[in-house]
C-alpha positions as CSV (number, residue, x, y, z in Angstrom):
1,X,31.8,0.7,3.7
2,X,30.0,0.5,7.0
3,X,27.1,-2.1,7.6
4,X,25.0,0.8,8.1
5,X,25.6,2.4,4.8
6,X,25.0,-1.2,2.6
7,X,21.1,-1.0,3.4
8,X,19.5,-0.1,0.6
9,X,18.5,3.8,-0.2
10,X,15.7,4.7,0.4
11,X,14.0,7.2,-2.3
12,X,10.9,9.3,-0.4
13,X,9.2,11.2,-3.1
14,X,6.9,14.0,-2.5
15,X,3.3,13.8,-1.5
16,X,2.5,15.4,-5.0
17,X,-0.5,13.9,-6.9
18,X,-1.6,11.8,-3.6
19,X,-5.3,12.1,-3.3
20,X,-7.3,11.6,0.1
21,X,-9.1,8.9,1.2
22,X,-13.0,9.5,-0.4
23,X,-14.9,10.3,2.4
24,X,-18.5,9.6,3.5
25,X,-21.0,11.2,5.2
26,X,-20.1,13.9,7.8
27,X,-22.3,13.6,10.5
28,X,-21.3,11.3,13.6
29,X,-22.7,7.3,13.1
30,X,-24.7,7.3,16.7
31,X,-24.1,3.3,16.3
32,X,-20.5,3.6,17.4
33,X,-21.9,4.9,20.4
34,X,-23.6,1.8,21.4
35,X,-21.6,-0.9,20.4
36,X,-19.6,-2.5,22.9
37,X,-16.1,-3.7,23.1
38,X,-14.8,-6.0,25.1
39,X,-11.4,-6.2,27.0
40,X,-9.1,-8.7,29.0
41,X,-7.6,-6.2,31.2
42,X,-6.3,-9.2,33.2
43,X,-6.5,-13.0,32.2
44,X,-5.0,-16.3,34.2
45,X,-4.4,-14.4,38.2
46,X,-4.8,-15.1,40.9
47,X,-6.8,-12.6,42.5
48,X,-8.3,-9.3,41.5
49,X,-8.4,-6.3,43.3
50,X,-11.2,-4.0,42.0
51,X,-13.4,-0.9,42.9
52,X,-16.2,2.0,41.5
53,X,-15.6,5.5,41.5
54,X,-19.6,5.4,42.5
55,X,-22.1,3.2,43.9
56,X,-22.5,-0.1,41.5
57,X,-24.1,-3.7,42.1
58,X,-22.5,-6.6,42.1
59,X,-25.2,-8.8,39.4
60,X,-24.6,-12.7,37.7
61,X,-25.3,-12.3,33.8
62,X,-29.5,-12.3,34.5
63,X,-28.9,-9.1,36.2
64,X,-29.8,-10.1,39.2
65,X,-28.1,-8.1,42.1
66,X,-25.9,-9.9,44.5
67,X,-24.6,-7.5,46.2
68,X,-23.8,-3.4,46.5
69,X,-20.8,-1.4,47.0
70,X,-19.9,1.7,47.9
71,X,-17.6,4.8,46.1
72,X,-14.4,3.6,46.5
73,X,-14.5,0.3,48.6
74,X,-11.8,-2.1,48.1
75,X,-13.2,-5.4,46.7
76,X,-10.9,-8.8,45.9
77,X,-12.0,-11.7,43.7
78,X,-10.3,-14.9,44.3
79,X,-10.4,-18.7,42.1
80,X,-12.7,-20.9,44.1
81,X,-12.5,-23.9,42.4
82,X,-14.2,-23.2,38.7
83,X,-16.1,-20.4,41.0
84,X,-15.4,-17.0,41.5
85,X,-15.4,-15.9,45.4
86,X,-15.8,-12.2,45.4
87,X,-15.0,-10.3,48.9
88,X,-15.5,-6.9,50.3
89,X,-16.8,-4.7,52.9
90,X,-18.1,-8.0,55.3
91,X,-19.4,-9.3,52.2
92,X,-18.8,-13.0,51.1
93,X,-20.2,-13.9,47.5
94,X,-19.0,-17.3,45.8
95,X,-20.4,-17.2,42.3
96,X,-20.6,-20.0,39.6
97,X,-20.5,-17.8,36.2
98,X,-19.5,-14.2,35.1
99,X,-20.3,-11.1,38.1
100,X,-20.3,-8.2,36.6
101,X,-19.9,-4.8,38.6
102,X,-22.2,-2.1,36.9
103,X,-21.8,1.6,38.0
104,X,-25.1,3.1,39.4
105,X,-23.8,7.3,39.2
106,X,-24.1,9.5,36.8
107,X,-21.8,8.8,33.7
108,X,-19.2,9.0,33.1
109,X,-18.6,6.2,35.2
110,X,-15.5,4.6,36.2
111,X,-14.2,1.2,37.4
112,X,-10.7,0.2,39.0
113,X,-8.8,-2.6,38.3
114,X,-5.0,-3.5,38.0
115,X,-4.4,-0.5,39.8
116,X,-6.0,1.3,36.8
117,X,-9.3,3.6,35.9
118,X,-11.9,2.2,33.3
119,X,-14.4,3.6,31.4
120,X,-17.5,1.5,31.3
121,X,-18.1,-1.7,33.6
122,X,-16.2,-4.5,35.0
123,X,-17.0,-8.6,34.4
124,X,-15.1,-10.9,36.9
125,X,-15.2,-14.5,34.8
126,X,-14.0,-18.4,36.7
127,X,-10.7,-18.2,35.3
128,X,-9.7,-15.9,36.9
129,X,-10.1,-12.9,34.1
130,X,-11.2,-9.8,34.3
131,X,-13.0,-8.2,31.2
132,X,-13.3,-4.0,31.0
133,X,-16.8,-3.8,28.9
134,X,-17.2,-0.3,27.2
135,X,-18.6,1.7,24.7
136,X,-16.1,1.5,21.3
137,X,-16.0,5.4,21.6
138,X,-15.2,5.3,25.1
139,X,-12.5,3.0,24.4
140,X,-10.6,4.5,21.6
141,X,-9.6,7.4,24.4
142,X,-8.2,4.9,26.3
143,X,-6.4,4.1,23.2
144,X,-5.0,6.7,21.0
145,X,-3.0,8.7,23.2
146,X,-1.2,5.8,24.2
147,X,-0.5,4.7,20.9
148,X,0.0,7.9,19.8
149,X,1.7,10.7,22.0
150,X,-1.4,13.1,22.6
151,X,1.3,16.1,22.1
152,X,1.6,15.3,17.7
153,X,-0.5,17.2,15.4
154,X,-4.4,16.8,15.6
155,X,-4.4,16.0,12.3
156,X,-1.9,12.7,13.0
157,X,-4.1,11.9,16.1
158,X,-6.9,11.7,14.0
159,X,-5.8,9.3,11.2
160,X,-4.8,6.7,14.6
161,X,-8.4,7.4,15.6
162,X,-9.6,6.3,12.3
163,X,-7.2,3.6,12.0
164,X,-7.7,1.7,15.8
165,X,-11.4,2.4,15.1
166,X,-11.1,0.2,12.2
167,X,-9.2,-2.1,13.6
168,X,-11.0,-2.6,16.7
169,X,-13.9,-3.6,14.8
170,X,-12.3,-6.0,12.1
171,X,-11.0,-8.0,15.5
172,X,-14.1,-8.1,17.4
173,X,-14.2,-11.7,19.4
174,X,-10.3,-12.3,18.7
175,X,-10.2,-13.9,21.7
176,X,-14.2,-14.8,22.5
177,X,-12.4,-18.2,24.3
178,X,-11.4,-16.4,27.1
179,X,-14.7,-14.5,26.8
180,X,-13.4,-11.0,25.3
181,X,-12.6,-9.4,22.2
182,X,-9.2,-7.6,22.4
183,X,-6.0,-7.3,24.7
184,X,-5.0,-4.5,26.1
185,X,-1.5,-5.0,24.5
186,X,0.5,-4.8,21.5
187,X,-0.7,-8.1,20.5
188,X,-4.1,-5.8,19.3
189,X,-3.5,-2.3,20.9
190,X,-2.4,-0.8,23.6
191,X,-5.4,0.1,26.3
192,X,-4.8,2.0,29.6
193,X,-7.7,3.5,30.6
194,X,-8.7,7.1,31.6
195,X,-4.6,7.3,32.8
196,X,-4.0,9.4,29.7
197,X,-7.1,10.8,28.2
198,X,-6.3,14.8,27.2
199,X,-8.4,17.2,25.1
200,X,-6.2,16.6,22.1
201,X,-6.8,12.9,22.1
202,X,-10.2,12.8,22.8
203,X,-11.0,15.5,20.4
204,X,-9.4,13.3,17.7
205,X,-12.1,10.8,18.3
206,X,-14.5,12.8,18.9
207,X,-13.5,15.1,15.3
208,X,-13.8,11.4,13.4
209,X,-16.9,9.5,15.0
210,X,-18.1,6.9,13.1
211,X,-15.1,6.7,10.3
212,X,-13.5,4.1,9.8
213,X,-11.5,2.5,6.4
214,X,-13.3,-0.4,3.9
215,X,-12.4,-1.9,0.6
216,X,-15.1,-2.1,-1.6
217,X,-17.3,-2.1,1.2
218,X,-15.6,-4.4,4.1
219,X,-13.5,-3.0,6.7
220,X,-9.9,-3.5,6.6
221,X,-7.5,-5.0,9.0
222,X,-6.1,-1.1,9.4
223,X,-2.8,-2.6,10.8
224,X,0.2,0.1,11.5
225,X,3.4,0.4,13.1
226,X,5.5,2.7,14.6
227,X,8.2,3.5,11.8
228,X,8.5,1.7,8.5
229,X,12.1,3.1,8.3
230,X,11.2,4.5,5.1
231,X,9.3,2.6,3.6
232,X,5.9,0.4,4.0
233,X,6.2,-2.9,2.6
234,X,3.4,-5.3,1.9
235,X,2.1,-8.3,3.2
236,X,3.2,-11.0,0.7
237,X,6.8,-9.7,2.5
238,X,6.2,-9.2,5.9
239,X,3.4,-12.2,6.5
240,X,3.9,-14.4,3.3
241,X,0.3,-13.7,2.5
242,X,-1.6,-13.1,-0.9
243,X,-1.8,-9.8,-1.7
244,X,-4.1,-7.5,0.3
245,X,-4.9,-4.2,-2.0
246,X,-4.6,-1.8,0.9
247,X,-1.1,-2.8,2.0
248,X,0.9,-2.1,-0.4
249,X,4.6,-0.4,-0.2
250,X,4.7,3.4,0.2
251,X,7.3,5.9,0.7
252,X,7.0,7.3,4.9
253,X,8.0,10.2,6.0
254,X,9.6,9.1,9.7
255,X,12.7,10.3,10.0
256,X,12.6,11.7,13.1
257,X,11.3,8.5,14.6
258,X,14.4,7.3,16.9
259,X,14.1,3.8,15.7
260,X,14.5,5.1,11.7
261,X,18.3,3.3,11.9
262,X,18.8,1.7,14.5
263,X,22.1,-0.8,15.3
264,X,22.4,-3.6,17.8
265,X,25.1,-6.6,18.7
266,X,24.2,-9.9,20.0
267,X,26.8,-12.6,20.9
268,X,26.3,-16.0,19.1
269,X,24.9,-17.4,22.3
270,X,22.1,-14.9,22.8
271,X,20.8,-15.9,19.0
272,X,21.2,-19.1,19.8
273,X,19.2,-19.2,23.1
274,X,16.7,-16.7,21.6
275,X,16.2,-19.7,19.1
276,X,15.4,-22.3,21.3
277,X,13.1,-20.6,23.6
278,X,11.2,-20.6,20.4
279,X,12.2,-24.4,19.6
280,X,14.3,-24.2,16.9
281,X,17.9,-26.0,17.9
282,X,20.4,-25.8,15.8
283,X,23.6,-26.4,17.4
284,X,26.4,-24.5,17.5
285,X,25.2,-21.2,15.1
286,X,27.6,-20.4,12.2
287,X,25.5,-18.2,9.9
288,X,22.8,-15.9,9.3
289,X,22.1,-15.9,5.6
290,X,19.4,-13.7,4.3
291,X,17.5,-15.2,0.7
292,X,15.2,-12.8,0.0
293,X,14.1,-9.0,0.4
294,X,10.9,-7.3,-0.1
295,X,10.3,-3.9,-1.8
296,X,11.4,-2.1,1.0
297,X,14.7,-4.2,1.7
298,X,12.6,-6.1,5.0
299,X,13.9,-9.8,5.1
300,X,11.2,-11.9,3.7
301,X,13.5,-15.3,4.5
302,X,16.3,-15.9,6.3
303,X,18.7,-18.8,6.7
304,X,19.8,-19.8,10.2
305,X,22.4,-22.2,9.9
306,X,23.9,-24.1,12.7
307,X,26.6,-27.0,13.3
308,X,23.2,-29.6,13.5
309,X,21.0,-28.7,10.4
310,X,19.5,-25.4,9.3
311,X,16.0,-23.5,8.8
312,X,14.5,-21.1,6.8
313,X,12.3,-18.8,8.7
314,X,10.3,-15.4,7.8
315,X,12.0,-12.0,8.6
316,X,8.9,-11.6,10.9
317,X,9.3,-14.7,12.6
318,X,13.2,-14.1,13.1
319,X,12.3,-10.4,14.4
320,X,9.8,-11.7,16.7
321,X,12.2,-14.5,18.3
322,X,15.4,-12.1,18.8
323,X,13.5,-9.0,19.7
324,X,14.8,-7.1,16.8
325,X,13.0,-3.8,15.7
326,X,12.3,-4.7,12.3
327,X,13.1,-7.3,9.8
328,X,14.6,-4.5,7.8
329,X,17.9,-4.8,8.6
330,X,22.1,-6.2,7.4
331,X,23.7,-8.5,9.4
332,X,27.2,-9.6,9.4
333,X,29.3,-11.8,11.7
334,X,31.3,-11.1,13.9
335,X,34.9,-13.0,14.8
336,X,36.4,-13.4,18.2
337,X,40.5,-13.4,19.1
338,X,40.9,-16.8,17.9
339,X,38.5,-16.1,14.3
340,X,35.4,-18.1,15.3
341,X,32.3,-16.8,15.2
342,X,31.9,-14.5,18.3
343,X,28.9,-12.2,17.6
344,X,26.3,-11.0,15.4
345,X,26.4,-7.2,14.4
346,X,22.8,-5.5,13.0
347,X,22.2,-2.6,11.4
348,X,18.7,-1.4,10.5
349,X,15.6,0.6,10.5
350,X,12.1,1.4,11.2
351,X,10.5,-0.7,14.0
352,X,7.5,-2.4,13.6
353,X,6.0,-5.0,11.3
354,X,5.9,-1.9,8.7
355,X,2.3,-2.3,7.1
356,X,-0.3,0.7,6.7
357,X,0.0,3.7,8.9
358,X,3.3,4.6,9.8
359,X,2.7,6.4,13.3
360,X,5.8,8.7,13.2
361,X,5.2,8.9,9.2
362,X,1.8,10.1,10.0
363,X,3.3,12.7,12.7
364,X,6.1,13.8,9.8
365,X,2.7,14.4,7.4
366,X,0.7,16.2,9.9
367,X,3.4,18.8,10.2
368,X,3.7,19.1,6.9
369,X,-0.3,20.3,7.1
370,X,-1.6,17.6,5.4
371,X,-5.1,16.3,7.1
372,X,-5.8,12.7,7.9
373,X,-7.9,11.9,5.4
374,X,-4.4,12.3,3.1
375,X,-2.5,10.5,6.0
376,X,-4.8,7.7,5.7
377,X,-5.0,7.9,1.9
378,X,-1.3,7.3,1.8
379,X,-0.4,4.6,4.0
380,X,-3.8,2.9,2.9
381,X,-4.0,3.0,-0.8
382,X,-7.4,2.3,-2.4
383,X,-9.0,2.4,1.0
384,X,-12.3,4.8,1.4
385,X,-14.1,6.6,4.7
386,X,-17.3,5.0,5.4
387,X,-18.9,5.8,8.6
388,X,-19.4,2.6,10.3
389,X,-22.6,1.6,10.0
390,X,-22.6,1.3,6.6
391,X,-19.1,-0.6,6.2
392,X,-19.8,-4.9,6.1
393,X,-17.6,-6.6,8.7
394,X,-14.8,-8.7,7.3
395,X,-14.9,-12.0,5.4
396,X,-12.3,-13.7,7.9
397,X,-11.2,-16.5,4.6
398,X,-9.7,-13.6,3.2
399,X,-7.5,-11.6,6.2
400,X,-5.0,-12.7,8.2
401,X,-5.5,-12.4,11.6
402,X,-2.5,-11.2,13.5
C-alpha cells in the first residue's frame, strides 16, 4: 500500500439541505466607505522611495504643509537618527514624527511606493516604515484578486470579499506598535495595490458592500485557506483552542486545487536544521511519531524524537517550521544503503491551516452555481450577513489572534 493511499478517505457529501448564510439588509453600509485601514507596506528599511500620481503635500500629523510635490517626482526618505529626512526635487525636510504625503487631484488618487501603486495616501513614520492609509473599500481591491484569481466565478470572488472584509475588520490595530493595522502578507492578507484590480474583482466588492459575517452579533475571525484537502477541520485541531462555533469541520469541494495531495522528501538533515532555526535541538533525529489527528486526519501532535531528548509539538507548529503545506499529511522514514535513517518521505493534502473558507472549495461551489451567501454558509456554519455597521467588533478574551 502506498503512503499516499494510507491517508484517510475522505467522504464529500452533497451540498443538499445546506442553507445560506441569513442575510441582512441589501442596501450598501456607506460606513465602510469611510473607515480607514491602515497598512505597513514596508517596516524596518532603510530608505524609501516614494511618489504621487498627482500633486500632494508633504504635512506632520497637525496637517501642517511642509512641503509640495509634483505628478510623478521621485522622492527618498532616509533614517536620521529617530527622524525622518525626506528628499526630493531640491527639497531637504528632516522631520521628528509621522509625514504623511496626501494627494491634492481628483480621486481616485494614487501613491507609489516599493515600486508599487496605492490607493489612498502614504505616512512615512521614524523607523523607517511606511504605512499605505486607505479606505477599507478601497483596500479590499487591492486584496481579493490577489488572494483570489480574478478569473473564478463571481459568485467565489464574492464570498473572499465578504470573508477579507470580515477579517480586516476583526484585526484592526494588529500591529498598532509599529503604528498600523495589518501586513500586506500572508501573516493577515495579501495586499498589492492597484497592480491587479479588474472589473471582476472589484465588482465582487462592490456587489457585497457592507457585508461581512458575525456570531450572535460580533464579527468573526473569517480565517480561510487555500485547500483544506477535503476537509475543514476545527480549531481545537489546528490551534489547540476551545471551540469557536463558526469553525467547525466541513466537507470542501477542492479537488482541482494542485495542492489537494501533494508529496514531498526531505533528508534527516533538512528536518533537523529546519528544527533548530526554530530552537528546538534534538540531536541526531530518529523519528517522527504522530499522537493525535483531528476530524479531518490534520496532525494535532506530533512527536519529534531525536538521539538527545524529544518534543511534542502541534501539527501547525511542525508545518510552520518545515514549510509543509498542511499538517494533513503520513510520514514514514526513510533508510539509507547502510539501514539508518536517511530521509523523511510525506504524503498529503490541502495546503493551508484548513479553517473557514476554502478558496479553491469556494471556486469548486461557484461552478456548481451556488451563490456566496451558500459558499459562506458552508465553510462558516452558524455565521449570519450583517452589514457592518450593525455587527459589534470582537471581544479579543475570546479569539485567537493569528
Amino acid at each position: 500500500m502506498s503512503l499516499r493511499s494510507r491517508l484517510r478517505p475522505m467522504v464529500l457529501g452533497t451540498m443538499l439541505g445546506v442553507a445560506p448564510l441569513l442575510p441582512g439588509p441589501a442596501q450598501a453600509d456607506s460606513s465602510t466607505r469611510d473607515r480607514l485601514v491602515r497598512i505597513g507596506i514596508q517596516d524596518g528599511v532603510d530608505s524609501v522611495v516614494f511618489s504621487a500620481a498627482t500633486r500632494a503635500r508633504i504635512e506632520d500629523t497637525s496637517g501642517r504643509v511642509l512641503g509640495q510635490i509634483l505628478p510623478r517626482e521621485s522622492w527618498t526618505a532616509t533614517r536620521f537618527g529617530k527622524a525622518v529626512r525626506i528628499t526630493g526635487e531640491g527639497q531637504d525636510l528632516k522631520i521628528d514624527g509621522p509625514a504623511r504625503i496626501v494627494p491634492t487631484g481628483d480621486p481616485p488618487t494614487l501613491v507609489y511606493c516599493g515600486r508599487k501603486w496605492y490607493r489612498g495616501l502614504l505616512e512615512i513614520r521614524p523607523g523607517l516604515v511606511a504605512v499605505n492609509e486607505v479606505p477599507l473599500e478601497d483596500y479590499l481591491y487591492g486584496v481579493v484578486p490577489y488572494e483570489m484569481p480574478s478569473g473564478w466565478p463571481l459568485e467565489a470572488l464574492k464570498a473572499q470579499a465578504v470573508a477579507a472584509r470580515t477579517y480586516t475588520l476583526a484585526n484592526l490595530g494588529a500591529v498598532a506598535s509599529r503604528g498600523y493595522d495589518l501586513k500586506p502578507t500572508t501573516d493577515h492578507q495579501v495586499y498589492g495595490g492597484v497592480a491587479k484590480e479588474v472589473a471582476s474583482s472589484n465588482r465582487a466588492v462592490d456587489e457585497t458592500r457592507g457585508q461581512v459575517l458575525a456570531y450572535n452579533g460580533r464579527l468573526i475571525n473569517a480565517y480561510y485557506c487555500s485547500a483544506a484537502g477535503g476537509y475543514t477541520d476545527n480549531a481545537e485541531t489546528v490551534w489547540g483552542t476551545a471551540p469557536v462555533p463558526w469553525l467547525q469541520p466541513v466537507p470542501d469541494f477542492d479537488q482541482e486545487a494542485p495542492s489537494y495531495s501533494w508529496q514531498r522528501r526531505l533528508t534527516r538533515r533538512e528536518v533537523e536544521a529546519a528544527l533548530d532555526k526554530h530552537g528546538v535541538r534534538l540531536g541526531t533525529l530518529l523519528a517522527l511519531n504522530p499522537l493525535e489527528r483531528g476530524f479531518s486526519n490534520r496532525i494535532k501532535r506530533i512527536e519529534l524524537v531525536g538521539a538527545g531528548g524529544s518534543r511534542t509539538v502541534t501539527g501547525e507548529r511542525f508545518r510552520y517550521m518545515t514549510g509543509m503545506k498542511s499538517s494533513l499529511f503520513n510520514v514514514a522514514a526513510v533508510p539509507g544503503a547502510d539501514g539508518h535513517l536517511e530521509a523523511f518521505a510525506f504524503a498529503g493534502r490541502g495546503h493551508g491551516h484548513g479553517l473557514g473558507l476554502s478558496q479553491w472549495g469556494a471556486k469548486g461551489l461557484g461552478r456548481m452555481g451556488y451563490g456566496h451567501l451558500q459558499i459562506l454558509g458552508h465553510y462558516y456554519p452558524g455565521a449570519q450577513l450583517q452589514v457592518a455597521q450593525s455587527a459589534v467588533m470582537p471581544d479579543w478574551g475570546l479569539l485567537a489572534r493569528r
